[in-house]
PAVEXFI-955630 format. One record per residue (C-alpha): residue in three letters; chain; x, y, z. Coordinates in nm, 3 decimals, padded with zeros to 5 digits. Layout:
BEGIN
     r   c         x         y         z
   Ala   A         X         Y         Z
...
end
This chain:
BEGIN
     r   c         x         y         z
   Unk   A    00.515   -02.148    00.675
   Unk   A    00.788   -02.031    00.754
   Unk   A    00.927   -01.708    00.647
   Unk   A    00.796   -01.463    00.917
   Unk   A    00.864   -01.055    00.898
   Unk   A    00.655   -00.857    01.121
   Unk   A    00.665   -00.476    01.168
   Unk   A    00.487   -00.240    01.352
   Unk   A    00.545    00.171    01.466
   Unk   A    00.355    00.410    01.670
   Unk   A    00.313    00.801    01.714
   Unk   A    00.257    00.915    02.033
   Unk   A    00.100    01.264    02.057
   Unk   A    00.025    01.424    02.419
   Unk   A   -00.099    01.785    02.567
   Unk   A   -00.226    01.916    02.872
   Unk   A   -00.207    01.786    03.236
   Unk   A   -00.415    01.563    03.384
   Unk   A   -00.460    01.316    03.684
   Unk   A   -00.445    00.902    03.686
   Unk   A   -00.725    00.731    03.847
   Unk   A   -00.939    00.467    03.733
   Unk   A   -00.911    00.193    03.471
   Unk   A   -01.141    00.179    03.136
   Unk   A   -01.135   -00.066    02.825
   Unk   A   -01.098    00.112    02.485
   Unk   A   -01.435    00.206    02.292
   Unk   A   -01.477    00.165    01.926
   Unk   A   -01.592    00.444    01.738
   Unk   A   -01.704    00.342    01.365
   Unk   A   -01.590    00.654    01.114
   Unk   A   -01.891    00.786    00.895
   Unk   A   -01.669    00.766    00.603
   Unk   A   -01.611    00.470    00.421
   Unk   A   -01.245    00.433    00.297
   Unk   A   -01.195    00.488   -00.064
   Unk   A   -01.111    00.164   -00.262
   Unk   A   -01.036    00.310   -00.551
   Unk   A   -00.846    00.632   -00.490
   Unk   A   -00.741    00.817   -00.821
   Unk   A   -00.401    00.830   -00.867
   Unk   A   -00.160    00.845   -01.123
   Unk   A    00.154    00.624   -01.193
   Unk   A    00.366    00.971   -01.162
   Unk   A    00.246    01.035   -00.816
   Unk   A    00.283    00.649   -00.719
   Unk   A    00.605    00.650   -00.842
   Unk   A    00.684    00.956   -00.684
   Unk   A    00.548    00.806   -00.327
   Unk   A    00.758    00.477   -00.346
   Unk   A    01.094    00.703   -00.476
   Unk   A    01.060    00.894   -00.186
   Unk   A    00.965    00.634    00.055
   Unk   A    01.315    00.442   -00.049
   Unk   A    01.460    00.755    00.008
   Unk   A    01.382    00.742    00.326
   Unk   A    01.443    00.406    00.390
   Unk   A    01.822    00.471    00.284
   Unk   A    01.843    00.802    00.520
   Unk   A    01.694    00.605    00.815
   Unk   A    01.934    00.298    00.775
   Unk   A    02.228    00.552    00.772
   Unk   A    02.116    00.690    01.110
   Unk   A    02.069    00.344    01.256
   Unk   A    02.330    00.144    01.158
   Unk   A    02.554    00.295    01.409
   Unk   A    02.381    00.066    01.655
   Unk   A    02.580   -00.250    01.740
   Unk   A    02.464   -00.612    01.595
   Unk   A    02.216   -00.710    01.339
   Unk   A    01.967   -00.441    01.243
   Unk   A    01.575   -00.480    01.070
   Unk   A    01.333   -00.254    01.088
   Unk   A    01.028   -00.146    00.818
   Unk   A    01.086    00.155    00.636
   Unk   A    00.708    00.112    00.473
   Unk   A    00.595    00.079    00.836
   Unk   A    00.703    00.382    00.962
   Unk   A    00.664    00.579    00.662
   Unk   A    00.288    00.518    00.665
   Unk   A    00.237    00.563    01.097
   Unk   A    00.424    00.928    01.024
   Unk   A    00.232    00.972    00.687
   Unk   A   -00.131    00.944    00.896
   Unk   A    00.065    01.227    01.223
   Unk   A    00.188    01.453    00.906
   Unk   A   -00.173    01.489    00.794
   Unk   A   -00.242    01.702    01.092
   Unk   A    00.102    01.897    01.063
   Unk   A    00.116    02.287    00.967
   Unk   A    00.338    02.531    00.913
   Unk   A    00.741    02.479    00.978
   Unk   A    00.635    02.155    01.138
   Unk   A    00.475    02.020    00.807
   Unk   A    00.797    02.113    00.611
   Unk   A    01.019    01.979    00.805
   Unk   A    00.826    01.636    00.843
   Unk   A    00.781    01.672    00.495
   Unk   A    01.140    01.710    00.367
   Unk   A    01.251    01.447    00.648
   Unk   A    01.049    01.204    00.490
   Unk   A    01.081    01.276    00.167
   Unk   A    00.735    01.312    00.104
   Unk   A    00.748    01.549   -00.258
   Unk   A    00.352    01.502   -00.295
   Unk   A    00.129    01.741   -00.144
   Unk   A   -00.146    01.649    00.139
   Unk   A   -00.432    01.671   -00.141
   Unk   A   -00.210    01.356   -00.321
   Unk   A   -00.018    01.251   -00.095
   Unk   A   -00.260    01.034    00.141
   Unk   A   -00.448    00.879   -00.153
   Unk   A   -00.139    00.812   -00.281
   Unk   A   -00.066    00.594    00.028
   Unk   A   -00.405    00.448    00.025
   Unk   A   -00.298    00.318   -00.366
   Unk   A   -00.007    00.191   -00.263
   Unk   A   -00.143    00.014    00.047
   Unk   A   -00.417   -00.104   -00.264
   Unk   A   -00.134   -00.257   -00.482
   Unk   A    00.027   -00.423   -00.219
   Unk   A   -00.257   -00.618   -00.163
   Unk   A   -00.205   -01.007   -00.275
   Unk   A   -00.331   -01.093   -00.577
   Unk   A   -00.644   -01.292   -00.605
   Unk   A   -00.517   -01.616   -00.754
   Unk   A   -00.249   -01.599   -00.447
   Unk   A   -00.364   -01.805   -00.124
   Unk   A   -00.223   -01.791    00.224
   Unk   A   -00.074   -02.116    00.184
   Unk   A    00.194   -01.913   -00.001
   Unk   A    00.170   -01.579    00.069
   Unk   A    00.084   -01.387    00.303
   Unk   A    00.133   -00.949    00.348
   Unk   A   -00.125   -00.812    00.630
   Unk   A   -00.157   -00.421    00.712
   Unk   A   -00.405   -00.248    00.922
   Unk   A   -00.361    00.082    01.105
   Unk   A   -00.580    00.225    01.374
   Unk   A   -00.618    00.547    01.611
   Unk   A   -00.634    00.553    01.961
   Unk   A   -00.762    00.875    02.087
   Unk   A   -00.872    01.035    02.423
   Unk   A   -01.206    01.003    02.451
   Unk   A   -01.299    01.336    02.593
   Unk   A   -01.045    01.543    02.360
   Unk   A   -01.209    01.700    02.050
   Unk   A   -01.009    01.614    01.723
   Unk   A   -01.104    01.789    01.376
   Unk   A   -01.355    01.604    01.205
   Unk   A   -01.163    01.650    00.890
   Unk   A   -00.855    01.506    01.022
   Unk   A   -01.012    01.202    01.155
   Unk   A   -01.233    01.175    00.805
   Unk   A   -00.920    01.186    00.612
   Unk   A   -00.732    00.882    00.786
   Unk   A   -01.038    00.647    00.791
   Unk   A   -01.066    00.739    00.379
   Unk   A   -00.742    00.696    00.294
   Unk   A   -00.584    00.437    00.577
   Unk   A   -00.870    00.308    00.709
   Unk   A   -00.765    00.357    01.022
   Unk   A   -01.079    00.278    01.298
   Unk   A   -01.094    00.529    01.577
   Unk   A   -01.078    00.358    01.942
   Unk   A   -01.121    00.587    02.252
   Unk   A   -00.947    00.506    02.502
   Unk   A   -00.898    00.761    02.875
   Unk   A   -00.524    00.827    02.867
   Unk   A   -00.637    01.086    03.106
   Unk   A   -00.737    00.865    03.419
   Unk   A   -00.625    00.506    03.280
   Unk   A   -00.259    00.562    03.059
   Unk   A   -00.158    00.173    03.163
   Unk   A   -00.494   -00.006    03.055
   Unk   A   -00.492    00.214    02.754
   Unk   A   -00.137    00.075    02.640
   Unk   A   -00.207   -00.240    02.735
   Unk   A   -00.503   -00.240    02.486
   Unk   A   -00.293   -00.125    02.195
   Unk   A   -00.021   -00.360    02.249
   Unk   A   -00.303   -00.649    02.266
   Unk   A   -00.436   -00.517    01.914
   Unk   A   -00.060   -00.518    01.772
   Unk   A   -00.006   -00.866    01.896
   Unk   A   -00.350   -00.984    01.724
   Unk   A   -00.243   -00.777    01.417
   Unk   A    00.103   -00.983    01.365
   Unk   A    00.036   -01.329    01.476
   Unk   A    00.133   -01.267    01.803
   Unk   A    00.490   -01.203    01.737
   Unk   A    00.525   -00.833    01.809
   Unk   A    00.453   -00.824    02.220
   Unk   A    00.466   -00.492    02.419
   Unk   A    00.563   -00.251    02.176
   Unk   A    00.433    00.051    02.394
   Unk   A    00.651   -00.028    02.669
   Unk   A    00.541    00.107    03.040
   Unk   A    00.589    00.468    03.053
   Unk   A    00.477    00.503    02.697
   Unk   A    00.161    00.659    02.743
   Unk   A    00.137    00.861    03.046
   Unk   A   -00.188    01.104    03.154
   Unk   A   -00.088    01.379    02.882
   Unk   A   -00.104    01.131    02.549
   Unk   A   -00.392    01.220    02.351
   Unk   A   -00.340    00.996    02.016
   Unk   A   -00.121    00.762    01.946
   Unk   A   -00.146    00.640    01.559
   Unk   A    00.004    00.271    01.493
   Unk   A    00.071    00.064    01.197
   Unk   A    00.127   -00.328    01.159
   Unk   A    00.282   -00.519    00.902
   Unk   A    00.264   -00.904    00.909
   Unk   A    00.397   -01.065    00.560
   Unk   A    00.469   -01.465    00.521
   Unk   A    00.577   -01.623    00.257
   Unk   A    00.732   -01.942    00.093
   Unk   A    01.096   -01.940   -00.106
   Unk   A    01.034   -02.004   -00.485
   Unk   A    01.343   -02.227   -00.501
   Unk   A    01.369   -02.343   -00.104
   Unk   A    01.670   -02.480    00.017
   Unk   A    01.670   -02.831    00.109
   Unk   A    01.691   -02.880    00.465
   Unk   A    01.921   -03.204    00.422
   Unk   A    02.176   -02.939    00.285
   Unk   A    02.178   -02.722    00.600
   Unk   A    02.489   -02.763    00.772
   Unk   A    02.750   -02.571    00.989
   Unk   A    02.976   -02.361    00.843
   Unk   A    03.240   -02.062    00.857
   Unk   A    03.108   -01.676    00.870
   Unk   A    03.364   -01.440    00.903
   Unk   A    03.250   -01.107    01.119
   Unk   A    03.396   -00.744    01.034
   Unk   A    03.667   -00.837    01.275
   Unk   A    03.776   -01.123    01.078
   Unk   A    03.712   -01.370    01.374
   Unk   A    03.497   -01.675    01.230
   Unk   A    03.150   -01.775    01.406
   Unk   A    03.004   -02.097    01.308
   Unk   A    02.646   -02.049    01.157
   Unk   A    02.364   -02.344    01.047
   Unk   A    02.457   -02.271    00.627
   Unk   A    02.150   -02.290    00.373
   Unk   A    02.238   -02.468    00.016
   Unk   A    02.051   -02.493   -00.342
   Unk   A    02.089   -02.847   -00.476
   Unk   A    02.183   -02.671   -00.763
   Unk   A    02.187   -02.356   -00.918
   Unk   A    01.910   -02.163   -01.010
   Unk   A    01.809   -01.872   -01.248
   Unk   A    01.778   -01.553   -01.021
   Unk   A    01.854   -01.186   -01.102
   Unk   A    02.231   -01.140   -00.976
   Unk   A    02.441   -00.784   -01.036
   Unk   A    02.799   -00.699   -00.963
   Unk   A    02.938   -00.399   -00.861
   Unk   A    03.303   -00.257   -00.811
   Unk   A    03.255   -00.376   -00.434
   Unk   A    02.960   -00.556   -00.408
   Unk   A    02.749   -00.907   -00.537
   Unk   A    02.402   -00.850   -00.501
   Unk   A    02.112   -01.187   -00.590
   Unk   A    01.744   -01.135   -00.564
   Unk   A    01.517   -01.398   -00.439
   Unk   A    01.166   -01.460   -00.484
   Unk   A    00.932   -01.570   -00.318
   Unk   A    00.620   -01.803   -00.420
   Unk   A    00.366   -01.575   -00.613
   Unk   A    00.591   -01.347   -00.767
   Unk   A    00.473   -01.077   -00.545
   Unk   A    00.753   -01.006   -00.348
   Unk   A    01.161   -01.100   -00.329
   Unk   A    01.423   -01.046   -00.109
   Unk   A    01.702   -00.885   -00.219
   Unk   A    02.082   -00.982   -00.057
   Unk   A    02.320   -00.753   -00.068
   Unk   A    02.687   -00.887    00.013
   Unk   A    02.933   -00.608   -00.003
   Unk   A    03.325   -00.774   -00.060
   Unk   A    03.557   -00.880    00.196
   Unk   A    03.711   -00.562    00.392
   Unk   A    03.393   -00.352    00.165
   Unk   A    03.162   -00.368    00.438
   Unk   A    03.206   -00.037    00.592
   Unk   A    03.255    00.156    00.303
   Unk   A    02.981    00.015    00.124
   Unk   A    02.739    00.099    00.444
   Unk   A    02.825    00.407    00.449
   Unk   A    02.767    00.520    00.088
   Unk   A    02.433    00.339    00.089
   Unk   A    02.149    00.546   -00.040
   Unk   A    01.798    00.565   -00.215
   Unk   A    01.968    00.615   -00.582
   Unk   A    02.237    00.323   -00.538
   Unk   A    01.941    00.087   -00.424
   Unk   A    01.778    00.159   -00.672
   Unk   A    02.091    00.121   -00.935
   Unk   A    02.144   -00.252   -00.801
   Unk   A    01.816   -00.314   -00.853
   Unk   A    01.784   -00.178   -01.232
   Unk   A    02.164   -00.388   -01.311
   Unk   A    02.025   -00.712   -01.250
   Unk   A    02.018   -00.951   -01.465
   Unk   A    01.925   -01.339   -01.489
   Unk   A    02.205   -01.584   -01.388
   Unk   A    02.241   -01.907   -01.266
   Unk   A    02.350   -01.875   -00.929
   Unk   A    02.461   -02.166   -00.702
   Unk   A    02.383   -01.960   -00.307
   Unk   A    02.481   -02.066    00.067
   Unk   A    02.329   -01.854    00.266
   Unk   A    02.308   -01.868    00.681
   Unk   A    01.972   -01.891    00.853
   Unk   A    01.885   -01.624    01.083
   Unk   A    01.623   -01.491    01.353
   Unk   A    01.609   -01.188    01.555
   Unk   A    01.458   -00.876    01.688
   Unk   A    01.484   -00.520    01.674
   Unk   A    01.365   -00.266    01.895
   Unk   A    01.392    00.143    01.852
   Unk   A    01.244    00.433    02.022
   Unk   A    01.258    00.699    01.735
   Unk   A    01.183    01.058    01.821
   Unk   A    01.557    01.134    01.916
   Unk   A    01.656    01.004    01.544
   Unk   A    01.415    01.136    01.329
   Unk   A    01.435    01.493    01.525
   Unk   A    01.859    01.476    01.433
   Unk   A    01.721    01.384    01.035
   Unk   A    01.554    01.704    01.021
   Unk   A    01.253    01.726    01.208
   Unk   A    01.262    01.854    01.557
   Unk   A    00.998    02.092    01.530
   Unk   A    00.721    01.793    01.582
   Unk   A    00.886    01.714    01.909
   Unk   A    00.953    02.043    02.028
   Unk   A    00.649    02.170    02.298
   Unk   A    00.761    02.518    02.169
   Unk   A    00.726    02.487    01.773
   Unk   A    00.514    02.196    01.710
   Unk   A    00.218    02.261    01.503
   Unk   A   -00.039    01.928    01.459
   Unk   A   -00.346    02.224    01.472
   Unk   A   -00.486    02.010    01.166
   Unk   A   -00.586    01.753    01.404
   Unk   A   -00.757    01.976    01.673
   Unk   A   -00.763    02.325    01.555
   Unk   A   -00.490    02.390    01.863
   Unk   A   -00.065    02.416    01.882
   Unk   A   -00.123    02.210    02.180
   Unk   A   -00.006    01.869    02.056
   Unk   A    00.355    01.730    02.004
   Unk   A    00.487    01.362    01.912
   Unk   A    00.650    01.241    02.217
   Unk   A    00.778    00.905    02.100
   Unk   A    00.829    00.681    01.768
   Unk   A    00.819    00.314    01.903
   Unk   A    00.890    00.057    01.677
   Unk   A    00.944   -00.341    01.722
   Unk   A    01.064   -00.554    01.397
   Unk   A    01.127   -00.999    01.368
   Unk   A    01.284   -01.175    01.122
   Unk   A    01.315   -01.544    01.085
   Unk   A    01.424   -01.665    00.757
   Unk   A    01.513   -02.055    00.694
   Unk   A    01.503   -02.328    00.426
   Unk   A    01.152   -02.444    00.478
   Unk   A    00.785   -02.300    00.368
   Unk   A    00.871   -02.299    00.027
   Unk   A    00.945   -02.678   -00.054
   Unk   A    00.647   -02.797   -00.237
   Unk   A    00.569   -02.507   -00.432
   Unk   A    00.917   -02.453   -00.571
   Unk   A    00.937   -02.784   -00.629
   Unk   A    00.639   -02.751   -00.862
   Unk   A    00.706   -02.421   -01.040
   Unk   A    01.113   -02.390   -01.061
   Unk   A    01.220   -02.751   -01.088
   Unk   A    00.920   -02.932   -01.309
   Unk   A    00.950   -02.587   -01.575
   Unk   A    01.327   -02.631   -01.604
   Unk   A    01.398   -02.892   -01.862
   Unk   A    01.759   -02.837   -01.828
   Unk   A    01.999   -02.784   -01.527
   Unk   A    02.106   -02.461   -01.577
   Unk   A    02.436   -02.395   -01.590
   Unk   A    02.644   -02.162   -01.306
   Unk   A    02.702   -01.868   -01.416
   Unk   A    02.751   -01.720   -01.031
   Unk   A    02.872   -01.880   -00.725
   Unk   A    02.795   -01.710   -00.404
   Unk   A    02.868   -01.795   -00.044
   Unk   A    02.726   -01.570    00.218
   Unk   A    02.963   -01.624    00.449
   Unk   A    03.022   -01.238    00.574
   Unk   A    02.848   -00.943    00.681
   Unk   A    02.529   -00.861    00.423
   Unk   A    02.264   -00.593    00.407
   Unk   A    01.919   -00.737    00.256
   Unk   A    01.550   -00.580    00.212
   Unk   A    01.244   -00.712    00.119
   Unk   A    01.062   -00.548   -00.121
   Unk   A    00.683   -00.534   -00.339
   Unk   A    00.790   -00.603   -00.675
   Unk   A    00.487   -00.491   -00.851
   Unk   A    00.524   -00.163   -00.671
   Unk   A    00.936   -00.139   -00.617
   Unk   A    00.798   -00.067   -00.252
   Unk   A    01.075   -00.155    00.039
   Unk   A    00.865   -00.280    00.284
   Unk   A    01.147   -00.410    00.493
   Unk   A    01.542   -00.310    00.547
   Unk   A    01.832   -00.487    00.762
   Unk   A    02.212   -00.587    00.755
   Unk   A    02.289   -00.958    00.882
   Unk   A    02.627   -00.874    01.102
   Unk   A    02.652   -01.209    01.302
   Unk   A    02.368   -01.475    01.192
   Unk   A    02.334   -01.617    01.537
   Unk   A    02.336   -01.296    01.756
end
């Protein structure tokens, strides 16, 4: 296969003082509670959830994209690692996180409301790996002689399933991060490597929370790799770059809208299950179309689609992304959870003693013509009994901003912007 998006993000929560000494391997601690396959939740509160989560997505892109060079991260990623750190939040601390993350649920609904929505997203039975894949797992890494609420660690192996694993920050911070970057790599196919980088975890962390995300998947209608050739891409600066350019044979019937400023195609992948979503503002748009980017206009795009036949070039393109977090989501409005002062996380011990001291978070992307061959071959090209004709012609041959998202759900599991294809 080869469509490959892989996304993981930590908390890191620490307190007290402690010495370093000697080395210990991470002990797994099975939760008494079962988590609950079949939480009850409406479609108003799941809708609610996945509103807010894009919300989020859209306020986080604005605060990153200030960063030079391609960007990619996982909204849905990060969302749920803060989502399972907000369930032991109080006071100013909680409201802030809250209103940060858009989070309009409260706690009672809000966690089985993730646990739903981690449900849905869940392939379908009549799906196989062959075709698609979408992996999440979360876990807890906690000190093994600090006392945590019972209730607080009940409540994430319920709703997120989330296995306890004590570890001794305390006398062995380096073996300790060196486990949880092993169980990230194992979680994503080995293509996320030393997330927690050294210096991560130090003698005062007493949890750290982490999510992975590992989703594969084959193009509907794949591009035919004889087609694949070099071609122009103009950057913002209107110097050209030569970049390895994907072609249909023909064109094919995808949801396309247009905007004042923008062309915007969807494209799915094998299953049905999931699409990704290209959105290629117009020449000299780029900027101004960044900046206005939000939850509602996503959303707009999305709901103006309609079925066209659309003959696409796109570029291939593979990279990584890398972000420390805390800074950034303290400046988006809340600084109280890193803040030794103000911080309130007494739901998970009962104490004002904890504080998140870092958001790590490591994202891939590799998207080219191939995984998808035989299976679109199959579905689009034996069901089409006529060549469509082409309604749309799009060349991606300039900056573009594209997520991946559930589209059972509406869920954006994954955000970026394509600003050189071979940086």
């Amino acid at each position: 296969m080869r469509i490959w998006l892989i996304l993981l993000t930590v908390s890191v929560l620490m307190t007290g003082c402690m010495p370093s000494s000697q080395a210990v391997k991470a002990e797994v601690a099975q939760a008494d509670v079962p988590r609950e396959t079949t939480p009850d939740v409406s479609e108003e509160q799941m809708a609610a959830l996945v509103e807010g989560n894009t919300a989020f997505a859209a306020d986080l892109y604005q605060e990153l994209r200030g960063t030079d060079g391609n960007l990619f991260f996982s909204p849905y990623s990060i969302s749920t690692a803060l989502a399972m750190t907000y369930a032991g939040a109080r006071g100013e601390t909680e409201t802030q996180m809250a209103e940060t993350l858009h989070f309009t649920l409260s706690q009672e609904e809000l966690h089985p409301a993730f646990n739903a929505l981690d449900m849905a997203l869940e392939p379908g039975e009549d799906v196989t790996d062959e075709e698609f894949i979408l992996h999440i797992a979360n876990s807890l890494w906690a000190e093994k002689e600090y006392d945590f609420r019972e209730a607080f660690l009940e409540l994430l192996a319920r709703h997120y399933g989330a296995g306890l694993r004590l570890v001794s920050f305390k006398t062995a911070p380096e073996d300790a991060r060196q486990a949880i970057n092993e169980w990230v790599s194992d979680q994503t196919e080995e293509k996320i490597q030393d997330l927690i980088p050294k210096g991560g975890v130090t003698d005062l962390t007493r949890l750290v929370l982490a999510n992975a995300i590992y989703f594969n998947a084959k193009w509907t209608h794949p591009f035919p790799k004889e087609n694949t050739q070099d071609g122009a891409f103009t950057l913002l600066d209107g110097s050209e770059v030569e970049a390895p350019m994907m072609a249909w044979n023909k064109p094919q019937m995808i949801p396309h809208a247009q905007g004042a400023n923008y062309q915007a195609i969807e494209l799915p992948y094998r299953g049905g299950e999931a699409s990704m979503v290209i959105i290629v503002p117009d020449a000299g748009e780029f900027e101004a179309f960044e900046q206005g980017l939000s939850g509602e206009q996503l959303e707009s795009i999305l709901s103006e689609m309609e079925t066209r036949g659309v003959a696409l070039t796109m570029p291939k393109f593979e990279y990584k992304s890398s972000f420390s977090l805390a800074d950034t989501l303290a400046e988006m409005g809340m600084p109280d959870a890193m803040d030794e002062e103000r911080a309130d996380f007494s739901g998970m011990d009962g104490t004002r003693r904890l504080l998140i001291t870092d958001v790590f978070h490591k994202a891939f992307v590799a998207v080219d013509e191939e995984g998808t061959e035989a299976a679109a071959a199959t579905a689009v090209v034996v069901g089409i009994e006529s060549m469509p004709v082409t309604d749309v012609e799009l060349t991606v041959d300039r900056p573009f901003i594209y997520l991946i998202r559930d589209t059972r759900t509406g869920s954006v599991l994954f955000l970026g912007r394509v600003m050189h294809p071979a940086d």
